[in-house]
C-alpha positions in Angstrom: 25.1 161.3 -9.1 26.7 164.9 -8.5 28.2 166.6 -11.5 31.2 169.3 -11.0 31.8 172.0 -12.8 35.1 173.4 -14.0 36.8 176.2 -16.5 40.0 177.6 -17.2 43.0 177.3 -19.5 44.2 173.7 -21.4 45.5 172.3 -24.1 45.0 170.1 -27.3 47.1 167.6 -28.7 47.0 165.0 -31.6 47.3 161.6 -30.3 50.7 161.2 -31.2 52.4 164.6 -30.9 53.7 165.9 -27.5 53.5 169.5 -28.7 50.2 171.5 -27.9 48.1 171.4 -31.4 46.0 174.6 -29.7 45.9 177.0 -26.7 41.9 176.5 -25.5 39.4 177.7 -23.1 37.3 175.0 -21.7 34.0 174.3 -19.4 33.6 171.3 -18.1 31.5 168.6 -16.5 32.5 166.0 -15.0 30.2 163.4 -12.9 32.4 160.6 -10.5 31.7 157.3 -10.8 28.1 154.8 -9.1 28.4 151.4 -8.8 26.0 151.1 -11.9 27.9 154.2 -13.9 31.5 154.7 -14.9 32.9 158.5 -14.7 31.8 160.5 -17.4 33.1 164.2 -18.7 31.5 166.5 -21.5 31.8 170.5 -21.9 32.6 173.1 -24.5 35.9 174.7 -25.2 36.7 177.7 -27.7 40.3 178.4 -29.4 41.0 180.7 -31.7 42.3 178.0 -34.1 40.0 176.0 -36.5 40.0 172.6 -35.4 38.6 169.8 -37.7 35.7 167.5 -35.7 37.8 164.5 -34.5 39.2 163.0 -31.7 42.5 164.6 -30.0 43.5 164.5 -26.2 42.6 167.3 -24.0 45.0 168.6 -21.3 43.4 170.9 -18.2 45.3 173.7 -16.4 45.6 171.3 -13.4 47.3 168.7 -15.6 44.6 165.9 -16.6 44.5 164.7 -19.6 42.1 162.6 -21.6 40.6 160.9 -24.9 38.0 163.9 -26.3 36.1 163.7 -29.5 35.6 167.5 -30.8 32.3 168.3 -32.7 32.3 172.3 -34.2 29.0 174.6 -33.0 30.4 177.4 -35.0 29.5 176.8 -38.7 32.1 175.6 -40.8 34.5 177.5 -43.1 34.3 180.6 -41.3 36.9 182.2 -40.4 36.4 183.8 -36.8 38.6 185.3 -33.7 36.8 182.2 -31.7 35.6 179.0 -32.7 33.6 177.2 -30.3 33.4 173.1 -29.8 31.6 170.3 -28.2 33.9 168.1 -26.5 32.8 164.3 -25.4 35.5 163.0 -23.3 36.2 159.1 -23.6 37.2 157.1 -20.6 38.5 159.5 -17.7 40.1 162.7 -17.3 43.0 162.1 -15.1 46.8 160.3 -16.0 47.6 159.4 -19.7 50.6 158.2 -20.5 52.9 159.2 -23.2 53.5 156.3 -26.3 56.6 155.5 -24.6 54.7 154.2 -21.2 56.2 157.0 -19.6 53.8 159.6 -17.6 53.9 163.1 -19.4 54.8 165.7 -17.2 52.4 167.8 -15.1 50.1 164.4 -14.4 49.3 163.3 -11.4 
């Protein structure tokens, strides 16, 4: 199993809202899929708005997009120029659609 490593700008959105809930930061990895495992995806990402642990969907620079729960690492209730998060991405990191069935723009 190889895992790849990524970084750069994204997004996050609540599952039902096209418009970006926060501007983030993110480091990713990502390992592709055995015949024994499915793909899996896991990383940090830091915003300088306070998110509340929960699960949103996560857009990269390139244009994926996927199912993330969001834990907090910085304590809670602080109020901070960054706050830093766990993310544990659900399924894969590639094509969502929009509630509509329609692919959102910028997916591949």
């Amino acid at each position: 199993m190889s895992i790849k490593y990524t970084n750069g700008s994204g997004h996050i959105y609540l599952k039902d809202v096209d418009k970006p809930l926060a501007d983030v930061q993110y480091n990713l990895m990502e390992t592709n899929p055995s015949q024994y495992t499915s793909a899996k995806w896991w990383g940090e990402i830091t915003s300088s708005k306070e998110l509340k642990p929960s699960e949103y969907i996560f857009e990269t620079e390139d244009g994926r997009r996927g199912s993330v729960v969001i834990s907090l690492i910085t304590p809670p209730g602080r109020k901070l120029q960054k706050y830093r998060y766990l993310v544990n991405g659900r399924g894969t990191l590639g094509n969502l659609y929009s509630k509509y069935g329609q692919k959102k723009p910028g997916t591949l």
